[in-house]
N, C-alpha and C positions, 0 to 999 in steps of 0.2 A: 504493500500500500504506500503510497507516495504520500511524502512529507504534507499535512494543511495546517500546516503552525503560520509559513508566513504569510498565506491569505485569512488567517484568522487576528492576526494582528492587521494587516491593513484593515479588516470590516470596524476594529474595534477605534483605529484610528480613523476612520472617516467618521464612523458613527460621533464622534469626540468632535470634529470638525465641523459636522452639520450641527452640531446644539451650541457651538459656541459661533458660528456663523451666524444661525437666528438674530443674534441678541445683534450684530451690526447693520441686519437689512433695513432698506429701507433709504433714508438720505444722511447723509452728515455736512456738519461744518464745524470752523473754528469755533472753539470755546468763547463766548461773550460773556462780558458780566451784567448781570440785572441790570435795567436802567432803572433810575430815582422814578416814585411817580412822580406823574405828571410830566416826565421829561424821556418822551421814545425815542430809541436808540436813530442815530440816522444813518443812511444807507451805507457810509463808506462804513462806519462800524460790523454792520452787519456782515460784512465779507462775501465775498464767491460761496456759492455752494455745491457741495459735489453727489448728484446722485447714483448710487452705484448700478450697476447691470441688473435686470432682471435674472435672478438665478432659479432655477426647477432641476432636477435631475430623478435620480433612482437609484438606489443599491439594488443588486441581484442575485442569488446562488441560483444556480442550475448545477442538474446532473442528469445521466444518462449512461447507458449502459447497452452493449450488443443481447440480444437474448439468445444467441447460440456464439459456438465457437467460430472463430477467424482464423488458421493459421499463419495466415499473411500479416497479420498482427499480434502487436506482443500482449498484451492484454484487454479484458474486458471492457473497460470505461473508454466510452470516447467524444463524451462532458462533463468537464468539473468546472463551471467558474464560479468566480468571486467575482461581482462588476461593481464597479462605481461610473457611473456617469454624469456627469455633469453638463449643464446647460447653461449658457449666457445671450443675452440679448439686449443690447445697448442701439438709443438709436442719438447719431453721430449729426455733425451740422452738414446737413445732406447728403447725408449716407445711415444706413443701419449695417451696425458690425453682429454677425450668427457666431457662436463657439458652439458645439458637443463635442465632447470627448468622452472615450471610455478608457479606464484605467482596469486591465483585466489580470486576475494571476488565474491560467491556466492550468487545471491541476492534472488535465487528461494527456498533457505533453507536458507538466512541471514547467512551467515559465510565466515568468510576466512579461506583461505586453501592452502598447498604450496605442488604442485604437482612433482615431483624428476622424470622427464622422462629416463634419463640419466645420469650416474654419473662413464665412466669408467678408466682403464688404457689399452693400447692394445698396444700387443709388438708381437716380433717373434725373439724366441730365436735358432732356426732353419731353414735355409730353405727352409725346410717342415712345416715347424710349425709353428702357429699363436696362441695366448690366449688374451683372452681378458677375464676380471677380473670389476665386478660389477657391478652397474644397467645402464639395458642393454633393448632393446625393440629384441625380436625376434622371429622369422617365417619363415617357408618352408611348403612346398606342396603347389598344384596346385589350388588349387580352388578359384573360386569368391566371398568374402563374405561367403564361406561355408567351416568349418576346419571338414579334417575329422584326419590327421597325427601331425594337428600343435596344437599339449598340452600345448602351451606357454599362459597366463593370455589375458582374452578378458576384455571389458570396455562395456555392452553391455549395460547399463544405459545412456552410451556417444553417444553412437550407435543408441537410440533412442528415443530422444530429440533432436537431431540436431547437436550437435557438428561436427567436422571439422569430416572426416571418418580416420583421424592418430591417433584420438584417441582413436577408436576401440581396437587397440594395448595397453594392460597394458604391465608394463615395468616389467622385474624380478631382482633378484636380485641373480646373475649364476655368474660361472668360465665357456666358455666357450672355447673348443682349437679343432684347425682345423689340420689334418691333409693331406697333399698332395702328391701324386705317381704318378706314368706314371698309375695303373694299376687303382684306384680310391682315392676318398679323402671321407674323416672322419672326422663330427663335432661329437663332444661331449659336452653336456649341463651338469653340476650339478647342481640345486639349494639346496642349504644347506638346505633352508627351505621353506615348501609349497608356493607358491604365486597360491592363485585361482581365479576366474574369478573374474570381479564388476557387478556380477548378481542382476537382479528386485528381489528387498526386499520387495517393501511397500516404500523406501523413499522417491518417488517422484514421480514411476510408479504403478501402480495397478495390481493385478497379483490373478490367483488363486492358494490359499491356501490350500494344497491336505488335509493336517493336519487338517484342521478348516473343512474344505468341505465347503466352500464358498468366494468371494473376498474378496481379503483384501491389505489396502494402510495406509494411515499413520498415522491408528487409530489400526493395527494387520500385526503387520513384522511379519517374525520367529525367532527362536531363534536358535543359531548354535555353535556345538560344533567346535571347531574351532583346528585344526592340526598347530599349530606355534614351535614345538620344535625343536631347532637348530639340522640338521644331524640326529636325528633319525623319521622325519618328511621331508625326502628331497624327490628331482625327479633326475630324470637320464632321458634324452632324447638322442635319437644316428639318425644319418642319411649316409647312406653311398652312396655314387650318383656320377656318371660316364656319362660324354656327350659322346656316342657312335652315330655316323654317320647322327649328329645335331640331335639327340633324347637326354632330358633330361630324362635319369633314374634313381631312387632312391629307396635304403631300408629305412624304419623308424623302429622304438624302442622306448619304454616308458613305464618305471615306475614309480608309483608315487600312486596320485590320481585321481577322480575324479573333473574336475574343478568347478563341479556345486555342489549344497547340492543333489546326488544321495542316500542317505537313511535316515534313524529317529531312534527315539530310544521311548521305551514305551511312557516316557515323554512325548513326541512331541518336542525333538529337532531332526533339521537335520543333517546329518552327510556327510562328506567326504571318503567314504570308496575307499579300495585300487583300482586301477586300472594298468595292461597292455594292451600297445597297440603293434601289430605289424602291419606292413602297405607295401606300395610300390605303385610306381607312373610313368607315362612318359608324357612326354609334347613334342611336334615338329611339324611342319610342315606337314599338314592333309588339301585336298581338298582347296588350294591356303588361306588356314585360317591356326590357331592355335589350334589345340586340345589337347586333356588334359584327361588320365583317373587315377583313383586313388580308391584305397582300405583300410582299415583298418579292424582289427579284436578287441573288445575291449570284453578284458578279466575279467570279474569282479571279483575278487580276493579272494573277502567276499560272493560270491554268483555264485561260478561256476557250482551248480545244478539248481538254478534260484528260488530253493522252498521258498528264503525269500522275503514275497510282502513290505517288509519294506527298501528292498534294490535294488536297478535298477540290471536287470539281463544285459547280457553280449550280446552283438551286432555286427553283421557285417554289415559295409559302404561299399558303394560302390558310386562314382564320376564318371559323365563322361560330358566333356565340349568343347564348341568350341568356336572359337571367329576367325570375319572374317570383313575387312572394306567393307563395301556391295556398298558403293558410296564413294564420295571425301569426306574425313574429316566428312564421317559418319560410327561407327562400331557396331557391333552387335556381342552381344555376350550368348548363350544359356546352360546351365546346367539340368543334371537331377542327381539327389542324392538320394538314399535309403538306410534307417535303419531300417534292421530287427534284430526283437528280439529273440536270443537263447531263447529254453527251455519256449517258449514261454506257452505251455499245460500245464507246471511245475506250472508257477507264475501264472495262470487262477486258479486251482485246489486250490489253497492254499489262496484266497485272501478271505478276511474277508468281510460276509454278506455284502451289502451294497456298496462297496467300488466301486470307477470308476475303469473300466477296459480298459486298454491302449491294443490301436492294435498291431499288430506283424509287420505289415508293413508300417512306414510311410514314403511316397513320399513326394519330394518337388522339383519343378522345374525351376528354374531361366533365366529373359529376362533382359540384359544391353542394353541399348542405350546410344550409347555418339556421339553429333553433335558439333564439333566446327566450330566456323565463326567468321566475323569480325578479321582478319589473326589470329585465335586461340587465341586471347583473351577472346571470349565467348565461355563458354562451358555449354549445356545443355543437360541432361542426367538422365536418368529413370532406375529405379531398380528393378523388381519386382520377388517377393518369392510368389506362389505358389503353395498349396498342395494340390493335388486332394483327396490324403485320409481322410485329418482333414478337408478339404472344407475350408480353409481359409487363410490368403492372409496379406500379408506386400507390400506396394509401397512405391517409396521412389523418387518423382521426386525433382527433384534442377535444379538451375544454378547460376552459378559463371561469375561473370564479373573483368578480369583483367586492371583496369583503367591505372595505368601505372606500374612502377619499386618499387611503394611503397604502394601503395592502391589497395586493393581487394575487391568483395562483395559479399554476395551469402546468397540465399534465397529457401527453401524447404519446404517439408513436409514430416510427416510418418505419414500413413495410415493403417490401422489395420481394418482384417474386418473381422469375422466369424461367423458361425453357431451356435458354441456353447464355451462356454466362459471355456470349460476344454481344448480346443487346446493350441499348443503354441501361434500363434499370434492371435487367440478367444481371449485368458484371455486380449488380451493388447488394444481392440478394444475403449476401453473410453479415451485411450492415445490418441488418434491421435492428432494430435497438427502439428504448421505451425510455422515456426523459420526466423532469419535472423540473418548474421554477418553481420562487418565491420573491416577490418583487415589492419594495417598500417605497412611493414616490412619494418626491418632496416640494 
């Protein structure tokens, strides 16, 4: 069992931090002395005042646990933290300054770690015009759990383990600026420099190894060449989107990369090769429910004949979703998504004896259930990905109990279940594992 002495001293030093924090919120100034009555103090007396940042945050413990064995990993737990985060919110002469951060000791890999959710400045020097300048969490398009336009960094290691589902979202590190009209409005995203997914390595989750041709966890990561050069390593994302006659419509744009390791090099490292995307989307009022369909075309930049089997050929998505409250304080919500593969005869033709050979059309179809009760302080709700073509299946039930204004809890599972351990959630099937929080906000 791994050392929880020094995540037990950090909770007890925050917890010390937050109670004598209380006692300075609020505003300060210089110490003044009484004025006599009848004689009120006058302004130079008074002094400058300073008021400090809106502060909120939350402590957290989680934990979790595989519910069968792993060989590919060294032991069972694979969540332990201890979180503090914290929140700040000032707003500046012509600007508003965002802080989160998370301060985490990691007990399922022994480490502490300080996680920068947010760190930005956000002004409007126009108005039409909004920018916002630093690390920053962001996303559009429609879908449930399933991105096919939204190129912005995923957490999917967070994602499947238990964690809270915000932190799904990786944060980037963009200049983004909005633009507004009568006729349509225009974000514009730079990142200077790559931010890619926190895709299953081997650190914690088990995963197949296309390179090795076999599983591999935290005895055979991969190795990766990795796109970090400032500006000649950026992305460009654009969205141009117009609510027309309560229909959300939108174009998307993106250049950049690949967010996942889509190719290799002789070696056997993976690689980030180039990627565009173009896309387009609508959401509104469908059958007394909420539907939703959405497209993407993804351009492989380094592989637009599709002849290299070392590099992912180029695809077209396709989304189409509904979501509808079917009873009181019960809603339902359904997706079906396909990715087919360009040049698909191209990359069959050319793949090297032996090699697994990926279909041209993979399905996956999505069911949400969310019931709240107890006046919507509990909520219990069920997630499940299914793929009729790869035959295998992700669930994801929880629920959460809201105690009162400061205490939460919530307790899950992800389930992993396939056919054959080359699919995507096949390979994660020895994951499956059962988690709980406890969460105190302040």
């Amino acid at each position: 069992m791994r050392p929880l002495l020094p995540a037990l001293r950090i909770a007890v030093f925050v917890c010390l931090t937050l109670g004598a924090g209380r006692s300075f919120a609020g505003e300060v100034s210089p110490a003044i002395p009484s004025p006599e009555p009848g004689n009120p103090p006058s302004a130079s007396a008074a002094g400058p005042r300073f008021v400090l940042p809106e502060l909120h945050g939350f402590l957290e413990t989680a934990g979790g646990a595989r519910t069968q064995d792993d060989p590919n990993q060294p032991g069972a737990f694979d969540l332990g933290d201890f979180r503090w985060q914290l929140e700040a919110f000032k707003t500046l002469d012509g600007a508003d300054f965002k802080y989160r951060g998370d301060i985490l000791y990691d007990g399922a890999l022994d480490k502490f770690d300080f996680d920068l959710r947010e760190a930005h400045l956000a002004a409007s020097p126009l108005a039409s015009m909004d920018v916002k300048i630093g690390r920053q969490i962001l996303t559009w398009g429609t879908g449930d759990l399933i991105f096919l336009n939204d190129l912005f960094p995923k957490d999917f290691q967070s994602f499947f383990i238990g964690r809270d589902e915000e932190y799904l979202k990786a944060p980037s590190d963009a200049i983004k600026t909005g633009f507004f009209t009568d006729y349509a409005n225009l974000d514009l995203v730079w990142t200077p420099r790559f931010n890619p997914d926190r895709f299953v390595n081997g650190e914690r989750l088990s995963f197949y190894n296309a390179i090795l041709g076999r599983m591999a966890g935290d005895r055979g990561g991969i190795s990766e060449i990795q796109r970090d050069r400032w500006a000649e390593d950026s992305e460009l994302a654009l969205r141009l989107f117009k609510n027309l006659g309560g229909y959300e419509l939108a174009l998307y744009g993106y250049y950049g990369y690949f967010k996942n390791p889509a190719g290799a090099t002789s070696l056997g490292q993976v690689t980030f090769p180039r990627l565009a995307v173009y896309g387009a989307s609508a959401r509104g009022e469908f059958l007394k429910g909420v539907g939703n369909v959405e497209v993407a075309y993804y351009d492989s930049l380094d592989d637009r004949r599709g002849t290299d089997p070392l590099t992912d050929n180029g695809q077209l998505r396709f989304l189409a979703g509904y979501t509808r409250e079917i009873a009181t304080d019960l809603t339902a919500g359904v997706q079906y998504n396909l990715e087919r593969m360009i040049d698909h005869e191209n990359y069959a033709n050319r793949l090297p004896e032996g090699s697994v050979r990926k279909i041209q059309d993979r399905q996956v179809t999505t069911l949400r259930l969310t019931r709240l009760a107890l006046q919507q302080n509990l909520r219990l709700s069920l997630f499940v990905f299914y793929s009729p073509s790869d035959a295998d299946a992700h669930l994801r039930p929880s629920v959460h109990y809201r105690i009162d204004d400061l205490w939460s809890v919530a307790a899950g599972s992800n389930i992993f279940l396939g056919e054959k351990n080359l699919t995507f959630f096949g390979q994660l099937e020895d994951n499956t594992n059962v988690y709980g929080r406890i969460r105190y906000s302040f």
